[in-house]
N, C-alpha and C positions, 0 to 999 in steps of 0.2 A: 416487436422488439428484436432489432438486432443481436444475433448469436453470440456475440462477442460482448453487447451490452449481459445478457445475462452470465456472462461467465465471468465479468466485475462483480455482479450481484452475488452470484452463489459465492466465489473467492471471498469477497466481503462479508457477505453474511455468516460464513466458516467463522471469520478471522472476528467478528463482533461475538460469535457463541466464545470462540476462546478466550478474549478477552474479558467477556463477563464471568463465567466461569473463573479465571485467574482475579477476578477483581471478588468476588464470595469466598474465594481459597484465601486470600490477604487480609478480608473483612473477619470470616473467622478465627485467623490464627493473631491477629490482631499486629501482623507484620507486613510493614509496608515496602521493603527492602524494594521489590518491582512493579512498585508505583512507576517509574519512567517507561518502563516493557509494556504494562496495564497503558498507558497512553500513545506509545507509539502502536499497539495491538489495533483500540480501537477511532484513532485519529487516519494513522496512514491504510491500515488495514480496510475499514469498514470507511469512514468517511470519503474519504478521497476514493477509495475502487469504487464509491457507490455516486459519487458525482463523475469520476470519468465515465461509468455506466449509462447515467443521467444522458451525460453531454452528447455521448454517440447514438443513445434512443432518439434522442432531438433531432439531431443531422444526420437519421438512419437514410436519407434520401441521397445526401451530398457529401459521407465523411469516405473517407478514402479506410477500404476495410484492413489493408496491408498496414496503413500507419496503425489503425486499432488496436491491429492483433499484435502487434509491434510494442505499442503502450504497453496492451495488460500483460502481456508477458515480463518485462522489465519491471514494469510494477509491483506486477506478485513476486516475482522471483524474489527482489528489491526486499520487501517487505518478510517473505519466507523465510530470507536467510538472517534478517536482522535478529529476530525473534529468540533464535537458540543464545546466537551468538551477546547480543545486549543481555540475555538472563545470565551467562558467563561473567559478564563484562560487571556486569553489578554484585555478584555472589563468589566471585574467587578475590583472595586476598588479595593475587596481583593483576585483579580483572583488568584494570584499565591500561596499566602496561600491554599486556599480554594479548588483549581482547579489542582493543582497542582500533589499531587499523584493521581488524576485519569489521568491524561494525562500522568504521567508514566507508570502505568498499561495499557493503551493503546498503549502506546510505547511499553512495557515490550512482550502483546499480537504478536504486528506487527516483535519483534522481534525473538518470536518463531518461526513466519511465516520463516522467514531467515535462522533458524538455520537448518528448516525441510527442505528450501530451498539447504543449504547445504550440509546436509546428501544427496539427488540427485544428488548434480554435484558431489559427492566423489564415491557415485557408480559409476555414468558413467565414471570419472576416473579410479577406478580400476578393469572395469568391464572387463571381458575375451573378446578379439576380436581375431574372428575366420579368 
């Protein structure tokens, strides 16, 4: 496994332990206010780090390591920084005013990650096989 595939894993697998943890912290107190955090936690967090992981295990032979490392950095970051700032965004009065374009910029970040994500699978798409 590629280096870089394990370090979508381990970042994923962090960001899956937090989010289930925050989802037994809501189940107990029987308040769902970060239900929307609880899904982007373990949707963009764990699912998605754990198929771009996936994706460069596959094409450890033919993905280009500079785009990879390029991905999960944008990715995480992406992902990192939505986390505080979306648990703001939903728990202060004037969250959404307030909180708002930075949880786009965080999104905006996570979504570079995809796009670098993309440029990958279009090489491995049109790459020459012998």
């Amino acid at each position: 496994m590629p280096r870089v595939s394990a370090a979508f894993f381990v970042t994923g697998g962090l960001l899956l332990l937090g989010g289930m943890i925050l989802g037994e912290y809501m189940g107990a107190h029987e308040n769902f206010t970060l239900s929307p955090l609880h899904a982007h936690i373990n949707l963009l967090g764990w699912v998605t780090l754990a198929l771009y992981g996936t994706f460069y295990t596959l094409t450890k032979d033919t993905y280009s390591p500079r785009l990879a490392w390029i991905n999960f950095v944008l990715s995480s970051v992406g992902v990192l920084a939505m986390i505080p700032v979306l648990a703001l965004l939903l728990t202060q009065p004037d969250g959404p005013a307030k909180y708002g374009p930075l949880a786009g910029a965080a999104g905006g970040i996570a979504l570079l990650g995809l796009l670098v994500f993309l440029v990958s699978a279009f090489r491995e798409l049109v790459r020459r096989r012998t």
